[in-house]
C-alpha positions as CSV (number, residue, x, y, z in Angstrom):
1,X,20.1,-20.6,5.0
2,X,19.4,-18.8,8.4
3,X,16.1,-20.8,8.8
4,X,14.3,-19.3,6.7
5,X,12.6,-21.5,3.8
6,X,13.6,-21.6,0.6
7,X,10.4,-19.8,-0.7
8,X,11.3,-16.5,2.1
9,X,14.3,-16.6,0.3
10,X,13.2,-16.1,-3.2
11,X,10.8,-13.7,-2.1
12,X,13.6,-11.9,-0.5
13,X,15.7,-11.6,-3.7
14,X,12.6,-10.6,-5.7
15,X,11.7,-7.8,-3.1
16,X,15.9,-6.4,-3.7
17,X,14.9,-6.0,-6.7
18,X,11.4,-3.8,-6.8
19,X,11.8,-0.1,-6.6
20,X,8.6,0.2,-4.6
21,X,6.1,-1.7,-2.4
22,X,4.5,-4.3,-3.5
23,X,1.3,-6.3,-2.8
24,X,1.3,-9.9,-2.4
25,X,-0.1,-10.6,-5.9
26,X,1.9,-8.6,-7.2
27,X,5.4,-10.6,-5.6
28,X,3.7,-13.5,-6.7
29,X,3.5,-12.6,-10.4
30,X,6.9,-11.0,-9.7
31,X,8.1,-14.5,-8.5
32,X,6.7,-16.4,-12.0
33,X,8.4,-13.8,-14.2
34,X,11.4,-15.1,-12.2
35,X,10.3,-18.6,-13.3
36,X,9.9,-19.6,-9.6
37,X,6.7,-21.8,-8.7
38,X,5.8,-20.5,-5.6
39,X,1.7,-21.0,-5.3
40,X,-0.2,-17.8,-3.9
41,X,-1.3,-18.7,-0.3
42,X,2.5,-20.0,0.3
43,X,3.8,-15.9,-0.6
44,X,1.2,-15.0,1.9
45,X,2.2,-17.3,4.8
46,X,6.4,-16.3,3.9
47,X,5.3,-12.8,3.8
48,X,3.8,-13.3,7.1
49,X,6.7,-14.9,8.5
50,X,9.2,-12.6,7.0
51,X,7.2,-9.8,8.5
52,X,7.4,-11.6,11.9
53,X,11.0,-11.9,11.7
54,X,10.9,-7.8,10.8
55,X,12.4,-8.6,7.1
56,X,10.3,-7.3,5.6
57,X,7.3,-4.0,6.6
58,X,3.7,-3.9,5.2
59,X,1.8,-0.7,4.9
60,X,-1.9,-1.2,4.7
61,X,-3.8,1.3,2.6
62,X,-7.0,2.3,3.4
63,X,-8.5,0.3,0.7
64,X,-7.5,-2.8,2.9
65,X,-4.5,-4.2,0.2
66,X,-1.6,-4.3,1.9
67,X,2.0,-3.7,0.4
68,X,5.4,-4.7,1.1
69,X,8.3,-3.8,1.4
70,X,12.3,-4.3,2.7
71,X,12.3,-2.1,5.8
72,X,15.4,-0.3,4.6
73,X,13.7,2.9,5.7
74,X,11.2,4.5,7.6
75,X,8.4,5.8,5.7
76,X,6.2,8.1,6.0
77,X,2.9,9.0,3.8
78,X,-0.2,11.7,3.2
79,X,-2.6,9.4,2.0
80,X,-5.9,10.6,0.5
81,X,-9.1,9.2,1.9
82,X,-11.0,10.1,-1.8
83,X,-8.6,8.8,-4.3
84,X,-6.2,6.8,-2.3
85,X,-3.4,9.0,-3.9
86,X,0.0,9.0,-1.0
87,X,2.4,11.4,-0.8
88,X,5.9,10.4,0.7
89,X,7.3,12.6,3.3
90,X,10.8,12.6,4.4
91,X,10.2,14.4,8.0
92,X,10.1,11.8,11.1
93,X,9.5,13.0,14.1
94,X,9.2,10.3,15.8
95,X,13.1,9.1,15.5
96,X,13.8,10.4,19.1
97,X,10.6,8.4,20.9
98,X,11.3,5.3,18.9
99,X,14.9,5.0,20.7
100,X,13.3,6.2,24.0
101,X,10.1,3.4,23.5
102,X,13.2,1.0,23.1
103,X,15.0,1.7,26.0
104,X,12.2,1.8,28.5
105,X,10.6,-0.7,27.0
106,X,13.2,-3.5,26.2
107,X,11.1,-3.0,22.6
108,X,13.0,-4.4,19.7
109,X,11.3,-2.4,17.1
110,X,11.8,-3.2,13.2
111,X,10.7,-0.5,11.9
112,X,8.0,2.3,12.2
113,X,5.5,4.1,9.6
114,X,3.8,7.3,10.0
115,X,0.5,8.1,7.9
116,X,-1.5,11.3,7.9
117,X,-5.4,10.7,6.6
118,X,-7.0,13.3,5.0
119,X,-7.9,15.4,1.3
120,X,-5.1,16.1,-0.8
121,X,-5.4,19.6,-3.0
122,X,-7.3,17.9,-5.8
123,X,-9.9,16.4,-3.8
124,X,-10.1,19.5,-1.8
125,X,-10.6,21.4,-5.0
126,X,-13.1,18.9,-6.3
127,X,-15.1,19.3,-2.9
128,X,-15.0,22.8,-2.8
129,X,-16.4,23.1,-6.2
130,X,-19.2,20.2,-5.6
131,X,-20.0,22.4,-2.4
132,X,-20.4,25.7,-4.4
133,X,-22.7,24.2,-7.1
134,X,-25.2,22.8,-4.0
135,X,-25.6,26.2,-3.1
């Protein structure tokens, strides 16, 4: 079983299956519907572990929940401080530093993200009007 526990591996096969990130809660409830009885605080400590391991990556939003995910690819967000809305991007440019980091290094990285912080148009638009009626 490649030493990982029996639990890793069902939370594994569960993650194969989601089409996005999850939060720990959610895998849990994920994991009943799959009529496995895995108890909350042991997804958490196998989540851990799997991230340790660089199975799987975790993305923490700035509400403080984290999600995870299988680090199949890098990804890369706009996230919006107002209404925690994120936009995926597809652009990396940090591909050619992350090889670099791991040569001079002796680095094994896992993966990387990349998250801008700021208003997206909505919340811009909302400011700018709540900044016109102040006037």
């Amino acid at each position: 079983m490649n030493g990982r526990t029996r639990s890793q591996e069902r939370i594994l096969q569960v993650m194969q299956g989601l089409t996005k990130p999850a939060s720990a809660q959610d895998l849990y409830m994920e994991l009943r519907n799959h009529q496995y009885s895995i108890g909350l605080a042991t997804v958490y400590r196998s989540l851990d572990a799997l991230k340790l391991d660089g199975l799987v990556q975790v993305r923490t939003l700035p509400s403080g929940e984290s999600l995870y995910s299988l680090p199949q690819e890098d990804r890369h967000h706009l996230t919006c401080l107002r209404c925690g809305g994120s936009i995926s991007i597809d652009e990396c440019p940090v591909h050619d530093l992350e090889h670099e980091l791991q040569a001079h290094h002796k680095f094994r990285i896992y993966y990387h993200t990349l998250e801008f912080f700021g208003l997206c148009p909505d919340c811009q638009a909302q400011e700018e009007v709540a900044a016109g009626s102040a006037e």
